[in-house]
PyMOL CGO cylinders between C-alpha atoms (Angstrom):
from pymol import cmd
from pymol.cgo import CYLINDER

trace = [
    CYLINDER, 64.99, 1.74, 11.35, 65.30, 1.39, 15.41, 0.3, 1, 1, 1, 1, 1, 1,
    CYLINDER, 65.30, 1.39, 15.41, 63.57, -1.66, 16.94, 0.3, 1, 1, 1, 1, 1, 1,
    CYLINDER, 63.57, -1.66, 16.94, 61.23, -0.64, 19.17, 0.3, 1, 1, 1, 1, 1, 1,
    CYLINDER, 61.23, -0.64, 19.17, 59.65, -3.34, 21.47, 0.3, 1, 1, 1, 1, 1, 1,
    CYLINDER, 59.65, -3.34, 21.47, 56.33, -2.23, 22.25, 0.3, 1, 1, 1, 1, 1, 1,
    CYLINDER, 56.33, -2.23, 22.25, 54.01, -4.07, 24.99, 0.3, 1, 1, 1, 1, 1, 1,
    CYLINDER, 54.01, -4.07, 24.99, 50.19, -4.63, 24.23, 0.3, 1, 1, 1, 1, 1, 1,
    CYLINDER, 50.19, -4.63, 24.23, 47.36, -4.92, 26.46, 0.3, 1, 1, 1, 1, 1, 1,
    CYLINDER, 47.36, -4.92, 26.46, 43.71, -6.02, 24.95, 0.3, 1, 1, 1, 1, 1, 1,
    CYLINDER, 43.71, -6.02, 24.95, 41.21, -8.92, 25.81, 0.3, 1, 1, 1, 1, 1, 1,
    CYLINDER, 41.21, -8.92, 25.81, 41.69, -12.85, 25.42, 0.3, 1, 1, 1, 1, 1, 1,
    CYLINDER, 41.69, -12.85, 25.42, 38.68, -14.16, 25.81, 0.3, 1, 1, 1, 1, 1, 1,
    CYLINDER, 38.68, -14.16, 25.81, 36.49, -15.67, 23.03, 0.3, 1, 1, 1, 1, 1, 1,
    CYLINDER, 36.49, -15.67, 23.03, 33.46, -13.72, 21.73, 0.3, 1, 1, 1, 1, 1, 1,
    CYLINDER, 33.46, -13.72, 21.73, 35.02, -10.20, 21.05, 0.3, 1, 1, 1, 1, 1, 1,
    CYLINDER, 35.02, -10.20, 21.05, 33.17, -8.26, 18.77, 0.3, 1, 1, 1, 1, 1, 1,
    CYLINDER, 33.17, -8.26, 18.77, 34.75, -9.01, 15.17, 0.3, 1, 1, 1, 1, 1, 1,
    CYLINDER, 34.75, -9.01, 15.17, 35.47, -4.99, 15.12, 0.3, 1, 1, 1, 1, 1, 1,
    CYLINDER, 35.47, -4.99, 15.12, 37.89, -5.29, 18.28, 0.3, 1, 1, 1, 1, 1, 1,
    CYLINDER, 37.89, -5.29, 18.28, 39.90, -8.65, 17.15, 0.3, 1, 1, 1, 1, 1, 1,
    CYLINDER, 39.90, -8.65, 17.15, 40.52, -6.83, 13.44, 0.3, 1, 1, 1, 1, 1, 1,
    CYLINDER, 40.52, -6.83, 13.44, 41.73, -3.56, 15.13, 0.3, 1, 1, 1, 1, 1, 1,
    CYLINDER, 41.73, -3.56, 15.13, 44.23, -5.83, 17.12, 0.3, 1, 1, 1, 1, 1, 1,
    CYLINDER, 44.23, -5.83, 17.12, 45.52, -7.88, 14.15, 0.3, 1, 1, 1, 1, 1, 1,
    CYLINDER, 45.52, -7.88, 14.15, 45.91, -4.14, 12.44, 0.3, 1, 1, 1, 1, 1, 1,
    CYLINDER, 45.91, -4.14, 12.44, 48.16, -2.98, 15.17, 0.3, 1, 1, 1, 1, 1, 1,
    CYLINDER, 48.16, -2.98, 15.17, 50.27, -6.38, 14.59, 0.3, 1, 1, 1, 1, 1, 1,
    CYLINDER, 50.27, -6.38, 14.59, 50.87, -5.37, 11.38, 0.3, 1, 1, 1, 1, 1, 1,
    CYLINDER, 50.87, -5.37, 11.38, 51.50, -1.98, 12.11, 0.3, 1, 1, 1, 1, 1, 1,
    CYLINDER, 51.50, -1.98, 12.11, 54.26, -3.46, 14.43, 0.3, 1, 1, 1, 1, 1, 1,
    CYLINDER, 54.26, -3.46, 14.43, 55.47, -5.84, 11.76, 0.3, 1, 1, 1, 1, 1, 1,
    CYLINDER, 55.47, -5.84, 11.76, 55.44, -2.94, 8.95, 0.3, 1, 1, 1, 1, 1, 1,
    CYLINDER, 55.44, -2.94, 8.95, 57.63, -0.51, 11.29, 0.3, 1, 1, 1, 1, 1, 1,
    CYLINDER, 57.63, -0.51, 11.29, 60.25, -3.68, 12.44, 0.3, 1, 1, 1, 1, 1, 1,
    CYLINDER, 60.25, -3.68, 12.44, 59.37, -3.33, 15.79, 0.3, 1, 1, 1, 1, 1, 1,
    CYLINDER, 59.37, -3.33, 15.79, 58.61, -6.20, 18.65, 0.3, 1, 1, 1, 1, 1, 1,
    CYLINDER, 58.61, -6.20, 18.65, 55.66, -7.22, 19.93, 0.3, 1, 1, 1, 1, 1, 1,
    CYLINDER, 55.66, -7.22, 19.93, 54.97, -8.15, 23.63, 0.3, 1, 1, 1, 1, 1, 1,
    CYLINDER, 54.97, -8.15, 23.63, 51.96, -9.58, 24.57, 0.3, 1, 1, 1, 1, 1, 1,
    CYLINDER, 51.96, -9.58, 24.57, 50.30, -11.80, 27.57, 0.3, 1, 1, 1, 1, 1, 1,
    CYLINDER, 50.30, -11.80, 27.57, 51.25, -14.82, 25.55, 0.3, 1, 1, 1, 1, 1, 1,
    CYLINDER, 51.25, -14.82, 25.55, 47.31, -15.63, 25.11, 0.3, 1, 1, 1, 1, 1, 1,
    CYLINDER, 47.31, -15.63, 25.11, 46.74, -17.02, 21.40, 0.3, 1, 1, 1, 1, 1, 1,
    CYLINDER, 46.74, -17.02, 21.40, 42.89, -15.90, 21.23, 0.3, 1, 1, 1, 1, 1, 1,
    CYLINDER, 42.89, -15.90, 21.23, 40.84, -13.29, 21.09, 0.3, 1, 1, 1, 1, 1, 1,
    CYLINDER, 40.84, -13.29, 21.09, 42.85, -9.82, 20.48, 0.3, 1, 1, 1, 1, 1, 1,
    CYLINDER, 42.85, -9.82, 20.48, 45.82, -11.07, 21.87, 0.3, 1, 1, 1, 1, 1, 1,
    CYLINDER, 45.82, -11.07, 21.87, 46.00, -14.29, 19.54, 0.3, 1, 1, 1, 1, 1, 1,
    CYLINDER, 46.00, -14.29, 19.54, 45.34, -11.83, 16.60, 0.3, 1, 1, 1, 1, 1, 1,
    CYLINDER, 45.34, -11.83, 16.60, 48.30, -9.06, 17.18, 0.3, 1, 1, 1, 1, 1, 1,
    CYLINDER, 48.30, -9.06, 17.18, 50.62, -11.55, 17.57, 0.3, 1, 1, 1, 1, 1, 1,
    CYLINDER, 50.62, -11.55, 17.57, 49.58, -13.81, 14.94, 0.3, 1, 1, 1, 1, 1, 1,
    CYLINDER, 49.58, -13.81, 14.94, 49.14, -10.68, 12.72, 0.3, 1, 1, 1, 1, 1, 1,
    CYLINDER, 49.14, -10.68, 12.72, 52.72, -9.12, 13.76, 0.3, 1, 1, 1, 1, 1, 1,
    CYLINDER, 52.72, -9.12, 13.76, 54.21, -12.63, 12.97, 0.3, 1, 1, 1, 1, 1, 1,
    CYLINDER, 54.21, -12.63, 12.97, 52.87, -12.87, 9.76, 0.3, 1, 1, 1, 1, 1, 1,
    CYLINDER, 52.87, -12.87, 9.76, 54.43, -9.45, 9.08, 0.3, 1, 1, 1, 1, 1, 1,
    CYLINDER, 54.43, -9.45, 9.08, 57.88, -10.38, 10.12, 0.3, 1, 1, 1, 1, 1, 1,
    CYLINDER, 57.88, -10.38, 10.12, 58.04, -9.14, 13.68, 0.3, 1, 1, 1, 1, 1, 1,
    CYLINDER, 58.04, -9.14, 13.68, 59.51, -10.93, 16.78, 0.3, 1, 1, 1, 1, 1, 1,
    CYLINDER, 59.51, -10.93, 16.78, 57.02, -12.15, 19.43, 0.3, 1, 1, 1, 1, 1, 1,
    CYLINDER, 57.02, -12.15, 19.43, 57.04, -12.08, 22.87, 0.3, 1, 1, 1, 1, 1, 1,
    CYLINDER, 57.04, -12.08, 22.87, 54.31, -13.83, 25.09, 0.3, 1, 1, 1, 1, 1, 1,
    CYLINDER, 54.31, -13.83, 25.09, 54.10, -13.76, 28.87, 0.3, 1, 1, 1, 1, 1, 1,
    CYLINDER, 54.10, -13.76, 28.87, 51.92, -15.85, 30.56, 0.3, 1, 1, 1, 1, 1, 1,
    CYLINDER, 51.92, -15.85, 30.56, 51.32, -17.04, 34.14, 0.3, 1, 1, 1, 1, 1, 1,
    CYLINDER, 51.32, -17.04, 34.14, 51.22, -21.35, 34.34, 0.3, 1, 1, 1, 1, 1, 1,
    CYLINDER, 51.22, -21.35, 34.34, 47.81, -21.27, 35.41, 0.3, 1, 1, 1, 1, 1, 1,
    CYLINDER, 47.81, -21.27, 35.41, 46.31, -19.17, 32.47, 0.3, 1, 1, 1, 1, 1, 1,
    CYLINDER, 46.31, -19.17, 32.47, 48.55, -21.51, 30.30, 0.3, 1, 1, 1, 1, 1, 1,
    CYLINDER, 48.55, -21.51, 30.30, 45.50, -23.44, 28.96, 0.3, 1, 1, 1, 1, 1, 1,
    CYLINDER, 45.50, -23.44, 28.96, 42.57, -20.94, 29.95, 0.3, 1, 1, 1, 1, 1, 1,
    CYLINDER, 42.57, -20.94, 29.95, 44.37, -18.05, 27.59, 0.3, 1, 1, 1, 1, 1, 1,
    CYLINDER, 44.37, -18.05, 27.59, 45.75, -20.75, 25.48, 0.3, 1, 1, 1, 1, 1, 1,
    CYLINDER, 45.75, -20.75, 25.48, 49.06, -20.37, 25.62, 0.3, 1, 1, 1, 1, 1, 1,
    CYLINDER, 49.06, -20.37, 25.62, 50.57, -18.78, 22.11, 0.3, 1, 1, 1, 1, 1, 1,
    CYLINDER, 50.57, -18.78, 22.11, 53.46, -21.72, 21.39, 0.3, 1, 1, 1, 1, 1, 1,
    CYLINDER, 53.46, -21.72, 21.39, 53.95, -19.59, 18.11, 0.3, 1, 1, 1, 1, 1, 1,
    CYLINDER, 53.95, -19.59, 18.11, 55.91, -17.20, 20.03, 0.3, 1, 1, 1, 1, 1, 1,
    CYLINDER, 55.91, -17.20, 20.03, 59.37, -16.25, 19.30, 0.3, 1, 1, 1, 1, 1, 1,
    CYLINDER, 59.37, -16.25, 19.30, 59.90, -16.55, 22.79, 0.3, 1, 1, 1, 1, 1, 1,
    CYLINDER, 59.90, -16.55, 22.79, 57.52, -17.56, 25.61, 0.3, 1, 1, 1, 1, 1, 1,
    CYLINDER, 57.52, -17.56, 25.61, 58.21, -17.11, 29.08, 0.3, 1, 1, 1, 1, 1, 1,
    CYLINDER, 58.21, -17.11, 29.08, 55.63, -18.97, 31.71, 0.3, 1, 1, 1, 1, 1, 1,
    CYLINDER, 55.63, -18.97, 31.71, 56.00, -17.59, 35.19, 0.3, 1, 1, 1, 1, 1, 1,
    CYLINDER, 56.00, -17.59, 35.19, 53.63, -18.18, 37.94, 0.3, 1, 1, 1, 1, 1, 1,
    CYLINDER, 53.63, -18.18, 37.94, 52.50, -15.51, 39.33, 0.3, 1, 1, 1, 1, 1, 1,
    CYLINDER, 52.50, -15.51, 39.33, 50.43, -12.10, 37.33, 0.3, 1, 1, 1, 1, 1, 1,
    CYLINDER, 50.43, -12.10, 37.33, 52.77, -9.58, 39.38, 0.3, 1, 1, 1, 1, 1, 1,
    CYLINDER, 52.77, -9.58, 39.38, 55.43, -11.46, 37.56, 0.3, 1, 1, 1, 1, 1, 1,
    CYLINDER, 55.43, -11.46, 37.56, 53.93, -11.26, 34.23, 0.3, 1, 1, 1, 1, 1, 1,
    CYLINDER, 53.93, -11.26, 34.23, 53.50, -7.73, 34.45, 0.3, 1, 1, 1, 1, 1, 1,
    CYLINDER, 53.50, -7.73, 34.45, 56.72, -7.09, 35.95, 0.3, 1, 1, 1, 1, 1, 1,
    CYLINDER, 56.72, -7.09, 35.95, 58.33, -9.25, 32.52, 0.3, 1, 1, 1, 1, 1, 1,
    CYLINDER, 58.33, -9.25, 32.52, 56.15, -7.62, 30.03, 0.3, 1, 1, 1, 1, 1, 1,
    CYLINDER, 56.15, -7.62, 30.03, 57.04, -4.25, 31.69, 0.3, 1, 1, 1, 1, 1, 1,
    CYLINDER, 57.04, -4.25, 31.69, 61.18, -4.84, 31.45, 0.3, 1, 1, 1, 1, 1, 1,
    CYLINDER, 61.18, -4.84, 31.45, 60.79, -6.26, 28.08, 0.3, 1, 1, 1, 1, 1, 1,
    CYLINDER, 60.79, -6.26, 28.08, 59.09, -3.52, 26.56, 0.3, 1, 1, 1, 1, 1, 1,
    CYLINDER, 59.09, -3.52, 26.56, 59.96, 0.66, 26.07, 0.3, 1, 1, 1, 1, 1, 1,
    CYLINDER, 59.96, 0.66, 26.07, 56.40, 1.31, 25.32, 0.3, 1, 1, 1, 1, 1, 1,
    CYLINDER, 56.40, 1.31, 25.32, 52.68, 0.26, 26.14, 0.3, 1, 1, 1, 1, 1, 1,
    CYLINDER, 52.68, 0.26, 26.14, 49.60, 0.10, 24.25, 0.3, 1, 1, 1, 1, 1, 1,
    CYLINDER, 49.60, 0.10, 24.25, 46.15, -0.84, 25.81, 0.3, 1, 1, 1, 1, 1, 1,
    CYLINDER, 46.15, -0.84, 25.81, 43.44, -1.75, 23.37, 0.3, 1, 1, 1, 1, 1, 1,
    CYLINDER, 43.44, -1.75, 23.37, 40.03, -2.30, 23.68, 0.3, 1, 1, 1, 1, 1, 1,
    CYLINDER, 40.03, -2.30, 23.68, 39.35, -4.60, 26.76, 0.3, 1, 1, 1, 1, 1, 1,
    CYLINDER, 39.35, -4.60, 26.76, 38.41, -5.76, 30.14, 0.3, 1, 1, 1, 1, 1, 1,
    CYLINDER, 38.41, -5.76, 30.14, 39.20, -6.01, 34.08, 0.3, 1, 1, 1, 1, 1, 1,
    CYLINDER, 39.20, -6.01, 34.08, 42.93, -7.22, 33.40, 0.3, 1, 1, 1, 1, 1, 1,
    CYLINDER, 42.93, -7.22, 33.40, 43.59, -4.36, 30.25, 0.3, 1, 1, 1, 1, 1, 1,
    CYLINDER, 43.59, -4.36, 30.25, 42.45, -1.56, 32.43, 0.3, 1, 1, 1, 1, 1, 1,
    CYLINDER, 42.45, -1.56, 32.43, 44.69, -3.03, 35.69, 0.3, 1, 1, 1, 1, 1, 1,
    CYLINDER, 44.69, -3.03, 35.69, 47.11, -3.51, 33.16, 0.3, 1, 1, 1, 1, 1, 1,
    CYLINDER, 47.11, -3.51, 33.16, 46.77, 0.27, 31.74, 0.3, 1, 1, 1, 1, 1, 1,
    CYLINDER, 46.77, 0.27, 31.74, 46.31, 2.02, 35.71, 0.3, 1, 1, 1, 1, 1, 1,
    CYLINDER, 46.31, 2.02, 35.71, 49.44, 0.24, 36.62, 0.3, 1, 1, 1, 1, 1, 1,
    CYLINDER, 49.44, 0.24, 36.62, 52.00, 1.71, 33.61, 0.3, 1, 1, 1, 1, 1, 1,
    CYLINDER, 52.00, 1.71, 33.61, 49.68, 4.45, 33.78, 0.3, 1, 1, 1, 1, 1, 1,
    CYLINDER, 49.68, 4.45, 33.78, 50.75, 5.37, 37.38, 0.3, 1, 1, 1, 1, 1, 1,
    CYLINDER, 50.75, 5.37, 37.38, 53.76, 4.59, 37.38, 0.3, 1, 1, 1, 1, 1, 1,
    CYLINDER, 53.76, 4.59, 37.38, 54.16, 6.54, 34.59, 0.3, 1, 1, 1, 1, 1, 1,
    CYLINDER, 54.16, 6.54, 34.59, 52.78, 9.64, 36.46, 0.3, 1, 1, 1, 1, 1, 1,
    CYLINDER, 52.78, 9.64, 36.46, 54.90, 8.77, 39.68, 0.3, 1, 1, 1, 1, 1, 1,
    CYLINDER, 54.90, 8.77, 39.68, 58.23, 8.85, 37.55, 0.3, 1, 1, 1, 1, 1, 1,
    CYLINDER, 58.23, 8.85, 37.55, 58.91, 4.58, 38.30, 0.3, 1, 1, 1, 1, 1, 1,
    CYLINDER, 58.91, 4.58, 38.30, 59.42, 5.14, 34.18, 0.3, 1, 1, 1, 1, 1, 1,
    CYLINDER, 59.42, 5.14, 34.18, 59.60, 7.23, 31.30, 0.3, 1, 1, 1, 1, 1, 1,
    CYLINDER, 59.60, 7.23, 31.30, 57.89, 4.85, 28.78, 0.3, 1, 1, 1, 1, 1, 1,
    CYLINDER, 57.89, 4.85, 28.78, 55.08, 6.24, 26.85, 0.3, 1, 1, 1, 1, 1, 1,
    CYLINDER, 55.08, 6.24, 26.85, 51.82, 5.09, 27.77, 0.3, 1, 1, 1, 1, 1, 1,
    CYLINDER, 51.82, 5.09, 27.77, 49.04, 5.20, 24.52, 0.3, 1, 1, 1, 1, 1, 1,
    CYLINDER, 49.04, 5.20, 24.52, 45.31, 4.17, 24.59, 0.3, 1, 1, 1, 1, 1, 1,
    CYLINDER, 45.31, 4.17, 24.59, 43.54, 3.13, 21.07, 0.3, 1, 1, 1, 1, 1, 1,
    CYLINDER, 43.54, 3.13, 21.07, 40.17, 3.78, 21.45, 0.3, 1, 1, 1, 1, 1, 1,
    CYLINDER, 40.17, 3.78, 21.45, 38.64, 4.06, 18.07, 0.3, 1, 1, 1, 1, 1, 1,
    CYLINDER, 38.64, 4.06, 18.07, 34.91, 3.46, 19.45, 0.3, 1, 1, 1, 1, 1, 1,
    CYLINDER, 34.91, 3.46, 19.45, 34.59, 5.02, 22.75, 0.3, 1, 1, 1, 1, 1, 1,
    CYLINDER, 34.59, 5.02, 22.75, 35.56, 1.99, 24.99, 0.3, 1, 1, 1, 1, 1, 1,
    CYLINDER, 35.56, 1.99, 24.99, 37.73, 3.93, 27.18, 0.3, 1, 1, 1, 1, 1, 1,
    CYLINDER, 37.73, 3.93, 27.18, 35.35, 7.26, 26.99, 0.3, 1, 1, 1, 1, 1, 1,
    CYLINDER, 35.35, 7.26, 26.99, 33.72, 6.71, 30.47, 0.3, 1, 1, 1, 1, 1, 1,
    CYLINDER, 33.72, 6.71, 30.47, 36.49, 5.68, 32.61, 0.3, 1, 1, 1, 1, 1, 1,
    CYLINDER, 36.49, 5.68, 32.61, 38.66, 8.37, 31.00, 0.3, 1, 1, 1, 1, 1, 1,
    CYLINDER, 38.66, 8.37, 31.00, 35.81, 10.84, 32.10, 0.3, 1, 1, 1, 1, 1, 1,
    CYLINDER, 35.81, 10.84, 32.10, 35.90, 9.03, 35.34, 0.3, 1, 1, 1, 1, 1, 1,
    CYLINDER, 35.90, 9.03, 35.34, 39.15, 10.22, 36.14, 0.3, 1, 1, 1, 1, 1, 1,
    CYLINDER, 39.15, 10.22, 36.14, 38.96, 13.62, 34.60, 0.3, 1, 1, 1, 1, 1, 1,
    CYLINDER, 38.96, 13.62, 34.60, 35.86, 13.95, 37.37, 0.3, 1, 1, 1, 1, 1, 1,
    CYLINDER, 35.86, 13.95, 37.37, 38.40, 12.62, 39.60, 0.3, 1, 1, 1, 1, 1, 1,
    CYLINDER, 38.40, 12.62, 39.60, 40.93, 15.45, 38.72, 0.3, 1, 1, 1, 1, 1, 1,
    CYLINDER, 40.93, 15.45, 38.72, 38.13, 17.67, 39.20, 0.3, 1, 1, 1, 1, 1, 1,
    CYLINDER, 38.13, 17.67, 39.20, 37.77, 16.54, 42.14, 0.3, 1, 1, 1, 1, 1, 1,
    CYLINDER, 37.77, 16.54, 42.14, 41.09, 16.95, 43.60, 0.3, 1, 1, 1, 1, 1, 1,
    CYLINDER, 41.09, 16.95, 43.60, 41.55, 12.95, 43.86, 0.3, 1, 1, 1, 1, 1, 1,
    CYLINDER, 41.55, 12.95, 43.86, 44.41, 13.00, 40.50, 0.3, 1, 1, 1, 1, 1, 1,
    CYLINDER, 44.41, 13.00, 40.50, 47.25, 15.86, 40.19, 0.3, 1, 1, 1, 1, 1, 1,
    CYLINDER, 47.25, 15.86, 40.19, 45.86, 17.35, 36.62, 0.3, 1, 1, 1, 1, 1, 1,
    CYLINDER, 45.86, 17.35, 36.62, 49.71, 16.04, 35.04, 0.3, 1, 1, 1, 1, 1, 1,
    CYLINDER, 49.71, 16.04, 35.04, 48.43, 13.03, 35.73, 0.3, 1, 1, 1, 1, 1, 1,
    CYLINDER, 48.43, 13.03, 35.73, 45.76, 12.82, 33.18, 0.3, 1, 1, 1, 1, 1, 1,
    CYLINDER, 45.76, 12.82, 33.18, 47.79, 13.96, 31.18, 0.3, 1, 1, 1, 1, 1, 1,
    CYLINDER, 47.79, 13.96, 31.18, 50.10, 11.21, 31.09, 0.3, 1, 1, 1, 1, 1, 1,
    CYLINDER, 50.10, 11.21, 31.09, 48.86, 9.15, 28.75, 0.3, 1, 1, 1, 1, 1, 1,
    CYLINDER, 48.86, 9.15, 28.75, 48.59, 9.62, 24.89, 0.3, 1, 1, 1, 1, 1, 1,
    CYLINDER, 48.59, 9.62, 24.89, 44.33, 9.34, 23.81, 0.3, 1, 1, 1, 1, 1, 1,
    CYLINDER, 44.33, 9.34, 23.81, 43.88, 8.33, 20.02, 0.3, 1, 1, 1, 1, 1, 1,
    CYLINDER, 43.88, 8.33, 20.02, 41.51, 6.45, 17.68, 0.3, 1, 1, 1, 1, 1, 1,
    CYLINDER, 41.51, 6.45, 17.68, 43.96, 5.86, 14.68, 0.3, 1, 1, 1, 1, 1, 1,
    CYLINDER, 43.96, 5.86, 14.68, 46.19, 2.62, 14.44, 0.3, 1, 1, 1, 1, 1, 1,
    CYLINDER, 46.19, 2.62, 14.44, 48.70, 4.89, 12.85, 0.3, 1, 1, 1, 1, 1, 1,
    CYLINDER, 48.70, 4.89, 12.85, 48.98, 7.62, 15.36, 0.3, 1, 1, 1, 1, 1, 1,
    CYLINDER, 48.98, 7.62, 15.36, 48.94, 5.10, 17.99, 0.3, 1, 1, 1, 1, 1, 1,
    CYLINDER, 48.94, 5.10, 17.99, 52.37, 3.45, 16.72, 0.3, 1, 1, 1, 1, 1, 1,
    CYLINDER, 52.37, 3.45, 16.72, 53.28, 7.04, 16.20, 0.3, 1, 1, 1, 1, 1, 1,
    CYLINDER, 53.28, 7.04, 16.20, 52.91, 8.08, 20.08, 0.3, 1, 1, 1, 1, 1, 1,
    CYLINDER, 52.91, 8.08, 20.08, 54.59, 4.83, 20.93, 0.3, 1, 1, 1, 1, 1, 1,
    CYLINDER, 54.59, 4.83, 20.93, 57.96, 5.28, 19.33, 0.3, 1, 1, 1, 1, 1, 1,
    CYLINDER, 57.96, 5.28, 19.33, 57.36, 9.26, 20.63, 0.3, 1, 1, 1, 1, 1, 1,
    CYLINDER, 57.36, 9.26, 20.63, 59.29, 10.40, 24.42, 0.3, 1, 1, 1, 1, 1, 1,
    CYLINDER, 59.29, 10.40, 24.42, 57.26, 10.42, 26.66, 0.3, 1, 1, 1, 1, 1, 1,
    CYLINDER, 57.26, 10.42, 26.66, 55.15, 13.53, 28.21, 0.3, 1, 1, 1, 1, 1, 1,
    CYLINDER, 55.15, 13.53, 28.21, 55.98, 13.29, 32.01, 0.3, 1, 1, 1, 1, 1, 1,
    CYLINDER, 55.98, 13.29, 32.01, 54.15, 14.79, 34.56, 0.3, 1, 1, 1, 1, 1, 1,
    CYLINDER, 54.15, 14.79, 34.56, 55.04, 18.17, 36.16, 0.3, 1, 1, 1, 1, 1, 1,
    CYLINDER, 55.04, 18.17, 36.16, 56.20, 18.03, 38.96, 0.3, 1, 1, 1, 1, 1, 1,
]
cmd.load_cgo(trace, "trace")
């Protein structure tokens, strides 16, 4: 079995719809079950706090990144295998981003979808071949996704671009497109 460290994006604040926070600790175990690594934005509740706790419980190392000042506001997950504090987001990203070989964005809110855009572009513009996946199982993602196939429309977004990331609402399939190469953009 290769070890596949795979970075997740999804809320951490308190009040998430039960739905969202049992889809999260799913894809922890999903990691866990496939003996894979988990990196996360070190948070410990909320989605975050349940995919790690989840892929911990299943056996799977734990990464957590987390910027000093959302060390007590995200409630910094201590559980980790390893937790790195930096100070700055562009830091945490750039961390998460070099620990991981591919990224997952569930369900979530201003930070998942800068979070997504960023690996998303980059993705497009070649900075990496990782694969990007969104698990959607409820239509979260359904208007910005439409958003930026009006945009492609448009002429605003090269058509490859959309393209670029892997769409699914199964758990499974979305570990599945993970550990899968990459579909990069033509040129």
């Amino acid at each position: 079995m290769t070890t596949l460290s795979v970075c997740v994006y999804c809320a951490s604040v308190e009040g998430i719809a039960p739905r969202h926070v049992e889809l999260a600790a799913a894809v922890g175990r999903g990691i866990a079950e496939r003996g894979w690594q988990l990196v996360s934005g070190g948070g410990r509740v909320s989605m975050m706090g349940a995919v790690a706790a989840a892929a911990r419980a299943g056996g799977a190392r734990t990464v957590g990144v987390i910027p000093r000042s959302l060390v007590d506001l995200e409630w910094a997950d201590r559980e980790s295998d390893e937790l790195l504090v930096v100070d700055t987001m562009r830091e945490r990203k750039a961390l998460m981003e070099a620990h991981a070989e591919a990224f997952l964005a569930l369900p979530g809110g201003l930070g998942t979808c800068e979070e997504l855009f960023e690996m998303w572009t980059s993705g497009y513009l070649r900075m990496h071949d990782k694969p990007v996946v969104v698990l959607d199982p409820d239509g979260h993602y359904t208007g910005l996704l439409e958003w930026v196939r009006g945009l492609a429309a448009d002429g605003f977004v090269r058509p490859g671009s959309v393209e670029r990331i892997a769409v699914t609402t199964d758990v499974g399939t979305a570990l599945d497109l993970c550990a899968a190469p990459a579909e990069l953009p033509r040129a």
